[in-house]
N, C-alpha and C positions, 0 to 999 in steps of 0.2 A: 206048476212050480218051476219048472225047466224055462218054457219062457219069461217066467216073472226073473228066474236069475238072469239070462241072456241079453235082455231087453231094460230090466231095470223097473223102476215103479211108472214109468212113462208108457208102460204096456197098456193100462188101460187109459191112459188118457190121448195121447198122440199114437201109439204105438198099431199094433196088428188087430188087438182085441178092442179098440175103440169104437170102428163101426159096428160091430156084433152088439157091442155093449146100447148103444144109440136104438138101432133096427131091434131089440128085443123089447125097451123099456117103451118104445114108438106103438111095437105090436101090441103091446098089455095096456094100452092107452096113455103111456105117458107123456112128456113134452119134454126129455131132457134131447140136449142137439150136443153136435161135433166142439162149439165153441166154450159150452159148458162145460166140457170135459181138460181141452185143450186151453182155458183160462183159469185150470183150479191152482191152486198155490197155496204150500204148508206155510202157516201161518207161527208167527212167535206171539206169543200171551205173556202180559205181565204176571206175576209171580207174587201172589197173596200170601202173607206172612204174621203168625202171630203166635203168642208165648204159651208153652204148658210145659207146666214141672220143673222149669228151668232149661228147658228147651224151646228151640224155634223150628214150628213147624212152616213149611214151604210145599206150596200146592198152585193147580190152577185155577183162577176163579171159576165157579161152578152156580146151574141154576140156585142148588140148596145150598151155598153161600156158606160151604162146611167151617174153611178158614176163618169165617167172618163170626159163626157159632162157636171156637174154639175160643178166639177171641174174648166175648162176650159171657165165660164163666167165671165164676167169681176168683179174686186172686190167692186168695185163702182156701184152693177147692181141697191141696192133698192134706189138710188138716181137716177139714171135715168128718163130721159123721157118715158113713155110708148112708143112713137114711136121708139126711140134706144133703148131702152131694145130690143123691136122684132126683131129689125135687131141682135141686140148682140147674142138672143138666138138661131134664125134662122142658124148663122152661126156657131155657136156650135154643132149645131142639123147635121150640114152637115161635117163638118172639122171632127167630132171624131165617124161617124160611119155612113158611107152610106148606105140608106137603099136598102135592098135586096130583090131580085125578086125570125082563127081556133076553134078550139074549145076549148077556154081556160079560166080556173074558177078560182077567187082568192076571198081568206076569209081573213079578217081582224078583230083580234080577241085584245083585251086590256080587264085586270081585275082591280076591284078597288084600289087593290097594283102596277097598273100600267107594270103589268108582259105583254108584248105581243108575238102575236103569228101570223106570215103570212105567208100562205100556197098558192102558187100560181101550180096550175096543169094544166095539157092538154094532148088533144087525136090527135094534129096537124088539121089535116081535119077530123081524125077518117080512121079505113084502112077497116073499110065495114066486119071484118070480127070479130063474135062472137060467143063465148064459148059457144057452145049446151046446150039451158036450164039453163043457166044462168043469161042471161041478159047482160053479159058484154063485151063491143065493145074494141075491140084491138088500142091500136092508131098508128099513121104513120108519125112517124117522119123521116125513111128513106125515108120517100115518098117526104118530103119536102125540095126544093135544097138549102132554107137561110141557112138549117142545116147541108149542109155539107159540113165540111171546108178543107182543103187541107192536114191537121194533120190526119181525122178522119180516120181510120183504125179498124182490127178486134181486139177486147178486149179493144177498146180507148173508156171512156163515152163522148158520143154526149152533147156539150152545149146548150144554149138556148137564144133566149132573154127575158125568163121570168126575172121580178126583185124586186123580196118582198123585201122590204124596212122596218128601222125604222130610223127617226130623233132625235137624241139628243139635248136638251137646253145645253147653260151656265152654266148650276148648274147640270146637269150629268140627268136630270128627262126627262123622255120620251114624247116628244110634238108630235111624229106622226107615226104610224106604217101603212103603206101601199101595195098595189100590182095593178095591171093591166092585166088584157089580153089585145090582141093587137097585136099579134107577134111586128112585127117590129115598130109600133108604141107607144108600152108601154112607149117605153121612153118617146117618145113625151107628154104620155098622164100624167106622173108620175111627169115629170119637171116642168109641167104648173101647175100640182095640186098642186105641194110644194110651188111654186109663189104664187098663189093665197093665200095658208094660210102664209104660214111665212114671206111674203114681202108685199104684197097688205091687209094681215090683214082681209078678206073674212072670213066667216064660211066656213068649210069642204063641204056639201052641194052646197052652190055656185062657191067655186073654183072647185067641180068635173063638174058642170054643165055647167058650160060659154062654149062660143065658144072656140075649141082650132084651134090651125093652124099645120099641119105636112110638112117635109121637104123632098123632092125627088127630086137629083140631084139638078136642080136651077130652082126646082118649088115649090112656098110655096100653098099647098091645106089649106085654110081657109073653114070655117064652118060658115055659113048666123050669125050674128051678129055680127062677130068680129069685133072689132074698124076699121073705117075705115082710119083713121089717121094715126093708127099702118101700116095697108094694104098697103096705100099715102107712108110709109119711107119705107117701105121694097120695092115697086117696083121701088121710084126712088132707092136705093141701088142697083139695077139690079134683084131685084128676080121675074120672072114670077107667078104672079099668080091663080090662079083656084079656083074658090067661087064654092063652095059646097051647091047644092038647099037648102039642111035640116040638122039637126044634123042625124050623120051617127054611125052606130058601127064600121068604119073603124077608127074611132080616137079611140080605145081604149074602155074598160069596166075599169073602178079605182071603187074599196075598197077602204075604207080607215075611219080610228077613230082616235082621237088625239084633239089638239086643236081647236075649232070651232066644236067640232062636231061628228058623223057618217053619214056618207053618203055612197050610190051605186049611181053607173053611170046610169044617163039614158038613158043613149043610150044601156044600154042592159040589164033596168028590174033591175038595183040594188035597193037593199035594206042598208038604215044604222040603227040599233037598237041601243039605249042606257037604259038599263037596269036598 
């Protein structure tokens, strides 16, 4: 950490730790070289955008095309019944991004002028292999096959379904800035958090907590509480379902600050602070 302040984020790419980092991945059989490192470049991504609750949520495009699923629910959804809402979301969850066959942290950061900041990171599963004396584990996203898509080639950046988020109000002021781990479930976990605060009117804390339900092929996996009413329309609708003993960290780890609240998921040890 002392070098990464001194030197900058250019440490490992031109910096001291760039040959170590080449000569380790070289030793474990890889092929990454000096110019890979010294040709990377943060990238700016267009900014997917679409309406809930009377809000405008803003995200970046992601494999499971969360924005695009938010999109894509009916416009009448906070009049609904909770049993047809499920079905409405269920089938959103599956029409605009089937889920695909880690180790992943998100910070959710908002200041008193309302400035936010959402950093979502990951190591995929982590690749086992680590910088001599340093402490720092490689991660392996080529290891992982949802990541890689039929486009992906040498010098193409690899996507993700990571998806930091923030919600805009009516009046242009910031009600919610969020993020997820989860690979493939984020969305899941992201869309039900936004229901809960901006349509069901929950604190941030209880919409990250309830039961959520995730979607695979035409089976809805539920989590021990969830309404069973909701469970009753979705299977007569045709979906199979699969109750989940306990809450699981397969539904997701949600950040998240804004209206109602800060809250971290417990299903994986979050923490929300309000300062």
């Amino acid at each position: 950490m002392a070098a990464l302040a001194a030197e900058g984020p250019g440490l490992f790419h031109t910096g001291s730790y760039a040959p170590l980092l080449v000569e380790t991945v070289r030793a474990a059989g890889g092929v990454l070289g000096p110019r890979d490192l010294a040709d990377y470049r943060v990238l700016e991504t267009p900014v997917d955008r679409a309406t809930l609750a009377g809000h405008q949520v803003r995200a970046r495009h992601d494999l499971n095309r969360t924005v695009d699923t938010i999109a894509a629910l009916p416009r009448d959804l906070a009049v609904l019944p909770r049993p047809a809402r499920a079905v409405a979301v269920a089938a959103a969850l599956r029409d605009r991004g089937r889920q695909k066959i880690g180790d992943t942290t998100n910070v959710s950061v908002v200041d008193r002028d309302g400035n936010a900041c959402v950093i979502t990171t990951t190591m995929g599963l982590g690749a086992a292999v680590w910088l001599p004396g340093l402490g720092v584990n490689l991660n392996s996203m080529l290891g992982e096959g949802e990541l890689i898509t039929e486009d992906l080639g040498p010098g193409v950046r690899m996507s993700s379904n990571m998806c930091p988020l923030v919600v805009i109000d009516d009046e242009g002021a910031l009600a919610v800035a969020a993020g997820s781990a989860g690979a493939s479930r984020i969305r899941t976990a992201l869309v039900d958090t936004l229901l809960g605060v901006l349509v069901d009117g929950v604190d941030m804390p209880t919409a990250i907590a309830r039961p959520r339900f995730h979607v695979v092929d035409d089976t809805v996996h539920a989590e021990p509480g969830y309404p069973r009413d909701e469970l009753a329309a979705l299977a007569v609708a045709g979906w199979r379902i699969n109750e989940w003993p306990e809450l699981n960290h397969y539904f997701g780890g949600v950040t998240a600050v804004g209206v109602g609240g800060a809250a971290g998921d417990p299903r994986r040890d979050g923490v929300g602070l309000l300062l």
